[in-house]
KOLVO-91464 format. One record per residue (C-alpha): x, y, z; chain. Coordinates in steps of 0.5 Angstrom, whole numbers, plus 500, padded with zeros to 3 digits. Layout:
// KOLVO-91464
atom xx X; yy Y; zz Z; c A
...
END
This chain:
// KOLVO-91464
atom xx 892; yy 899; zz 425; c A
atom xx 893; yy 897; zz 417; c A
atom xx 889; yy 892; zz 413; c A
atom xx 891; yy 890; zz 408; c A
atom xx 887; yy 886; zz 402; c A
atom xx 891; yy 884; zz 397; c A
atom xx 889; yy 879; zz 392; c A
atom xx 891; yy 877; zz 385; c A
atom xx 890; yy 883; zz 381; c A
atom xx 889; yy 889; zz 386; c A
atom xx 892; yy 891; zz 392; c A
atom xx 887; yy 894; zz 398; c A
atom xx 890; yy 899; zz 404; c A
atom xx 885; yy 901; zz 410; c A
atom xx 888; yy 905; zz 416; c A
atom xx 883; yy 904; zz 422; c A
atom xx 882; yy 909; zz 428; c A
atom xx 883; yy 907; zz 434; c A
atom xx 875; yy 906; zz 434; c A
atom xx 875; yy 902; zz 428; c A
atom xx 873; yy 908; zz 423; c A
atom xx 876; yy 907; zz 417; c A
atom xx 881; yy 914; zz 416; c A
atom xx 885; yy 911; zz 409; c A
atom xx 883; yy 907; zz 403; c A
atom xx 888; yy 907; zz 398; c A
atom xx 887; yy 902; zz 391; c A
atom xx 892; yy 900; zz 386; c A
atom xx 893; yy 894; zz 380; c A
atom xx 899; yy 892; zz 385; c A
atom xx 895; yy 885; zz 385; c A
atom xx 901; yy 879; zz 387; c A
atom xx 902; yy 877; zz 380; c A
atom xx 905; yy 884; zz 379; c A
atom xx 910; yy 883; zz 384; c A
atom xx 916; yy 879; zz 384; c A
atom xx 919; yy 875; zz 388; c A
atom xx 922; yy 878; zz 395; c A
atom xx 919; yy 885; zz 393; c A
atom xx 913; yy 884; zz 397; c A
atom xx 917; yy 889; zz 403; c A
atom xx 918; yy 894; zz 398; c A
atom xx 912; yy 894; zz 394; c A
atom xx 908; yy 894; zz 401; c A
atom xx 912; yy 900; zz 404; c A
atom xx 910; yy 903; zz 397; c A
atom xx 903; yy 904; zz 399; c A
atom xx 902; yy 904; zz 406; c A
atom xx 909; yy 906; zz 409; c A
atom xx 908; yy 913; zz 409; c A
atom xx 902; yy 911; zz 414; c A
atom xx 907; yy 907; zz 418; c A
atom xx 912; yy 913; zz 418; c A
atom xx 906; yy 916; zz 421; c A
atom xx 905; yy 910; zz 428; c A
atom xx 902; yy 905; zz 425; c A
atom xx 905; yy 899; zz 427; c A
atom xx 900; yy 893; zz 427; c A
atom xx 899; yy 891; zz 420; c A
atom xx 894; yy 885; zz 418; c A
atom xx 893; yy 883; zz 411; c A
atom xx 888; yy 877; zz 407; c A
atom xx 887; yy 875; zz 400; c A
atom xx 893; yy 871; zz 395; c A
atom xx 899; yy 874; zz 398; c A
atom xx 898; yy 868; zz 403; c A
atom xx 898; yy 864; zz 398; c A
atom xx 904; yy 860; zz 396; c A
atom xx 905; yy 865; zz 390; c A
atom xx 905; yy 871; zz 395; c A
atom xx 908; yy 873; zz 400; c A
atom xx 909; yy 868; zz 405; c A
atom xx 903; yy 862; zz 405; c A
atom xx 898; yy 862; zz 410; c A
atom xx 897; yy 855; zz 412; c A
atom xx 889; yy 854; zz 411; c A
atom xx 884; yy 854; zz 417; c A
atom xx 879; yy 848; zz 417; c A
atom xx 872; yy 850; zz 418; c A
atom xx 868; yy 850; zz 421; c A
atom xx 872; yy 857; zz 423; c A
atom xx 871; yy 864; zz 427; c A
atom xx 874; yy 870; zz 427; c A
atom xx 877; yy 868; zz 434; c A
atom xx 880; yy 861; zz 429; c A
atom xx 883; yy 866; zz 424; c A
atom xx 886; yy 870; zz 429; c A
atom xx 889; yy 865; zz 433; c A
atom xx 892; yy 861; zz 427; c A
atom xx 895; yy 868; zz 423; c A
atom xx 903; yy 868; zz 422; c A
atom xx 907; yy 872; zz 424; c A
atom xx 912; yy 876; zz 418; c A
atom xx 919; yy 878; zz 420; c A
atom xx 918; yy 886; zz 418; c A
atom xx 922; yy 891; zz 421; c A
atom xx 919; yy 896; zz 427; c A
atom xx 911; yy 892; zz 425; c A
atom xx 907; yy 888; zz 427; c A
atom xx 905; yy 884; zz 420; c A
atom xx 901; yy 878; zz 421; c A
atom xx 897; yy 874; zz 415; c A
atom xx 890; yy 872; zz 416; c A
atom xx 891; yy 864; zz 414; c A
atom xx 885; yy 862; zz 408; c A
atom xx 879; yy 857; zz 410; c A
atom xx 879; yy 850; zz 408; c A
atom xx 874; yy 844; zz 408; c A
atom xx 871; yy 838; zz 404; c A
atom xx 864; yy 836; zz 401; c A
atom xx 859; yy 831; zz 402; c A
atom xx 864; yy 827; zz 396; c A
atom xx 870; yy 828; zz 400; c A
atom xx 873; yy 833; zz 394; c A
atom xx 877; yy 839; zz 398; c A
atom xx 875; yy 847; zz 398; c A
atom xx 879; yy 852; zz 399; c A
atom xx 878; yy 860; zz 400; c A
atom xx 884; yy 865; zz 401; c A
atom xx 880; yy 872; zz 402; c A
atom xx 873; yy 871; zz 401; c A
atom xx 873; yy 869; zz 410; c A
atom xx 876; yy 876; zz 411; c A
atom xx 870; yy 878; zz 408; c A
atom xx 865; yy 874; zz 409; c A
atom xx 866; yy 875; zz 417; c A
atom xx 866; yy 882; zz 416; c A
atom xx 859; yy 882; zz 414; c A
atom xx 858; yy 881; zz 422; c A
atom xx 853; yy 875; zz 421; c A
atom xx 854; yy 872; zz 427; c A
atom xx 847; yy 871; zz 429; c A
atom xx 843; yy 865; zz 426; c A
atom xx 844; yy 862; zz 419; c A
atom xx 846; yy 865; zz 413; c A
atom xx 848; yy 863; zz 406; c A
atom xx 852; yy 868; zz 403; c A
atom xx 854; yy 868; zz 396; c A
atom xx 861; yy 872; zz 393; c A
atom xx 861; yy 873; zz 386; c A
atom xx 867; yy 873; zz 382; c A
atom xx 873; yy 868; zz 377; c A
atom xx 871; yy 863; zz 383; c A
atom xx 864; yy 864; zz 386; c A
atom xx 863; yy 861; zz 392; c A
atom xx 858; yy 859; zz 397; c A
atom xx 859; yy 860; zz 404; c A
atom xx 854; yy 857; zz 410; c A
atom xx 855; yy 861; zz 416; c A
atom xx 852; yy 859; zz 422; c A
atom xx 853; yy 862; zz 429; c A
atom xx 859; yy 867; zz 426; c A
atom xx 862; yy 861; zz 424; c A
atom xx 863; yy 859; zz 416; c A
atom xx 862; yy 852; zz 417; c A
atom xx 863; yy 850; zz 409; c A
atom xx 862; yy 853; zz 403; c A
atom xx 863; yy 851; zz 395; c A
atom xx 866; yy 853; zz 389; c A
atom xx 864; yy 855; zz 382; c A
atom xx 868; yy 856; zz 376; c A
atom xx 864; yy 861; zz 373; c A
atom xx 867; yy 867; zz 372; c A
atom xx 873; yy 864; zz 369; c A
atom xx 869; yy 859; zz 366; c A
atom xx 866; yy 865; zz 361; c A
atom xx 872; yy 868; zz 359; c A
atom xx 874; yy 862; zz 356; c A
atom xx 869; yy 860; zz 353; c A
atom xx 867; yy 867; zz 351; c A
atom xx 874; yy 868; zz 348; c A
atom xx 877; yy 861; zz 347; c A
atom xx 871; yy 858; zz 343; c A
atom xx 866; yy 857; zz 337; c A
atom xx 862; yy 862; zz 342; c A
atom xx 867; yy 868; zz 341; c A
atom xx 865; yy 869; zz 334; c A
atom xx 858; yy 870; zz 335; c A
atom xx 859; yy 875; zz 340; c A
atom xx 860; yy 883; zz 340; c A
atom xx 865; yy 884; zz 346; c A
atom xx 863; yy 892; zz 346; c A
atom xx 857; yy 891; zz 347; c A
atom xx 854; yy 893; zz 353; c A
atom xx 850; yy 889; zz 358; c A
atom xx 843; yy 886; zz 356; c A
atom xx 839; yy 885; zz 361; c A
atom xx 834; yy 881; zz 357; c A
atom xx 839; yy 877; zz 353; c A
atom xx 841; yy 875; zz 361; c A
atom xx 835; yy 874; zz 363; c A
atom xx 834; yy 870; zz 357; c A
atom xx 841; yy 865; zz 359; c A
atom xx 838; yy 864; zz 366; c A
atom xx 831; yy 861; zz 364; c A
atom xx 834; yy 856; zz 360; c A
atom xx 839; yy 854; zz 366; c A
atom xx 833; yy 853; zz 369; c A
atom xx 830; yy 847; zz 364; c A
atom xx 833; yy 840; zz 362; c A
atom xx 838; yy 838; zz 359; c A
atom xx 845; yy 840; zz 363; c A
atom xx 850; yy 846; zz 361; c A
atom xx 854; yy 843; zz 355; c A
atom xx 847; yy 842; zz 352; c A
atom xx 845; yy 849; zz 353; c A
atom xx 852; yy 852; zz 351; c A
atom xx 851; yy 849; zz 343; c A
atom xx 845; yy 850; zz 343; c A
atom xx 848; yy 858; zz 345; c A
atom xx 852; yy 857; zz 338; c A
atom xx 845; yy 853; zz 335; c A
atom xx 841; yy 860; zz 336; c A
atom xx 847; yy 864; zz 332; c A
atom xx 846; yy 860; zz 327; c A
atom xx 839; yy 861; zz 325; c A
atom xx 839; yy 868; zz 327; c A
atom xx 835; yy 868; zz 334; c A
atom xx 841; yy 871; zz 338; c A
atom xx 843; yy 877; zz 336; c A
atom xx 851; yy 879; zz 338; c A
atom xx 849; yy 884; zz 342; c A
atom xx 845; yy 879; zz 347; c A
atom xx 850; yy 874; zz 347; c A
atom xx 855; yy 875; zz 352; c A
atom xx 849; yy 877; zz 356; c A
atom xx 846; yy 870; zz 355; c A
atom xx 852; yy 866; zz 357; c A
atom xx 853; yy 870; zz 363; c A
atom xx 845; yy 869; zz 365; c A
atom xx 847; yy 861; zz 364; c A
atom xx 853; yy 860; zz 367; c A
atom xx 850; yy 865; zz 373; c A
atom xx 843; yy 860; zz 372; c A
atom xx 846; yy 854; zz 374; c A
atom xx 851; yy 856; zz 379; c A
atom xx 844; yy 858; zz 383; c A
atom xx 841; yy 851; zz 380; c A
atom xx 847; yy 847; zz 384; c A
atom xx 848; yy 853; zz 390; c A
atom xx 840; yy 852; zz 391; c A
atom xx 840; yy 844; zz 390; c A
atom xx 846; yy 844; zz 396; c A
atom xx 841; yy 847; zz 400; c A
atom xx 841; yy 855; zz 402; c A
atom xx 839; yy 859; zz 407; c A
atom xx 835; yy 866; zz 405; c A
atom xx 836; yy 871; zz 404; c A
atom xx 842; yy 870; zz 400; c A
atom xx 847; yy 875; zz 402; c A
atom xx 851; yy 877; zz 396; c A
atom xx 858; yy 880; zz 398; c A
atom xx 862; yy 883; zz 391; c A
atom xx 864; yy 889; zz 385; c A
atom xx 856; yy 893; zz 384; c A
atom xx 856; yy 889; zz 377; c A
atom xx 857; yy 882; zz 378; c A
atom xx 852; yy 883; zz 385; c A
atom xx 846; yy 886; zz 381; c A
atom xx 846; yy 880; zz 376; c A
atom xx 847; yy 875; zz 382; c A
atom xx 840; yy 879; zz 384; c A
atom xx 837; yy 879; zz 378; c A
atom xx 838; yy 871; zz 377; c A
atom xx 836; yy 870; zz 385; c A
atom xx 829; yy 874; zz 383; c A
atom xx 828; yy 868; zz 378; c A
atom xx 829; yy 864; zz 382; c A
atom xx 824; yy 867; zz 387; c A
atom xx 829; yy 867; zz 392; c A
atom xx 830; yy 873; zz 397; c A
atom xx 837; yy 877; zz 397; c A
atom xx 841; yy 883; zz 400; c A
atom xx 847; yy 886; zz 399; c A
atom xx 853; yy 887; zz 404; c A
atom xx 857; yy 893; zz 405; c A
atom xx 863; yy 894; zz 400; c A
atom xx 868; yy 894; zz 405; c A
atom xx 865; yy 888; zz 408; c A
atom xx 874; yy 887; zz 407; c A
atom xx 875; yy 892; zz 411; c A
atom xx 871; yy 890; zz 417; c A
atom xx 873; yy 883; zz 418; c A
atom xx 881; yy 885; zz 417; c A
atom xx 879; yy 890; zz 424; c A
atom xx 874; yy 884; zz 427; c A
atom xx 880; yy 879; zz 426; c A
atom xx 885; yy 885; zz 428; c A
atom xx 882; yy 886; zz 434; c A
atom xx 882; yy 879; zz 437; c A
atom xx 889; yy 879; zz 435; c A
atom xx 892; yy 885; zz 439; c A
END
């Protein structure tokens, strides 16, 4: 089998042995935004065809290219959803000699009845095999969410806006120019960021008073990005945890944005632990296996 996690920005391939072993792993910038319409056959013979030459004849992709700018939109599952859900509901693409299906993204609605939707992130989350109990697990990135699971069944989830959040405001505003955009992480400019978000006064507050620390010389530019990004994070976990969490936390995501959901986690006195990076991989063969 072939799975295929392809996103906005990148493109995934993994090969799976009959057992499941991952045999193939392929990464490559050809995200759906690089893709022109009706060149999404190409693009996928491109990077996995070779392998489909070989045999492979059962394919099952995840992420954006079920979005209504990719491929073919996947309609959304409504939680609380499984694997056997995703399975059961993922359409079938016309694809000559293969068996190409679509895992459908996972929709639901909050207490105030304002939709959510995640395109990707269930394939992950499904792959971290939390099937027993309750669990919470947090996916950092332009969009983080926050997924309850209870019973292998993701049962609802929310959005925050962060990270994209942060390339506005970092790029696009009066903060831009207090800001060194080389400089690298600073741990304590973050961890800085994130005890403010722990106080009063609400996020457009705390933002100005970002800019207020330039203007009397108590923010050095090589600590701001890192205090933005620990006070967008802050309040991302001030609101995730006023939901009500189950710890520990399961963080799902890129090395770099997890230690920095960690390091906010830990001030927050709020236990945590990483799942496998492949956690993608895993549940496009966990669904594939209910499929075939």
């Amino acid at each position: 089998m072939i799975g295929i996690d392809w996103g906005t920005s990148s493109l995934r391939a993994y090969r799976f042995a009959a057992d499941g072993q991952l045999i193939g792993r392929r990464d490559t910038p050809r995200g759906i935004l690089t893709v022109g319409a009706g060149d999404f056959p190409d693009t996928l013979r491109a990077v996995a065809g070779d392998w489909i030459e070989d045999g492979e004849r059962r394919i099952l992709m995840c992420g954006m290219v079920g979005s209504r700018q990719g491929w073919v939109e996947a309609p959304y599952l409504v939680c609380p959803a499984g694997l056997d859900g995703l399975a059961i509901t993922a359409p079938a693409i016309p694809f000559p000699d293969v068996d190409l299906r679509i895992v459908p993204g996972l929709s639901c609605r909050n207490s105030h009845g304002v939709p959510e939707v995640m395109r990707g992130e269930e394939t992950q989350i499904l792959g971290a095999a939390l099937d027993d109990g309750e669990a919470t697990v947090c996916l950092p990135g332009s969009h983080s969410k926050w997924a309850r699971i209870k019973g292998g069944t993701v049962s609802g989830f929310a959005t925050h806006f962060t990270g994209e959040a942060f390339a506005a405001l970092a790029g696009h505003t009066i903060l831009a120019r207090m800001m060194n955009p080389l400089s690298p992480h600073h741990a304590g400019g973050f961890a800085r960021g994130v005890a403010r978000a722990r106080q009063r006064g609400g996020l457009l507050h705390h933002l100005f008073g970002l800019r207020a620390h330039a203007l009397f010389d108590e923010m050095p530019e090589e600590e701001a990005a890192s205090y933005l990004s620990g006070l967008l994070i802050g309040h991302e976990v001030a609101s995730a945890l006023e939901d009500g969490v189950a710890p520990p936390i399961v963080l799902i995501g890129a090395e770099q944005l997890t230690l920095r959901y960690a390091a906010a986690l830990d001030a927050f006195g709020v236990p945590h632990r990483t799942a496998n990076p492949d956690a993608a991989a895993q549940g496009l063969w966990r669904v594939g296996q209910r499929l075939w």
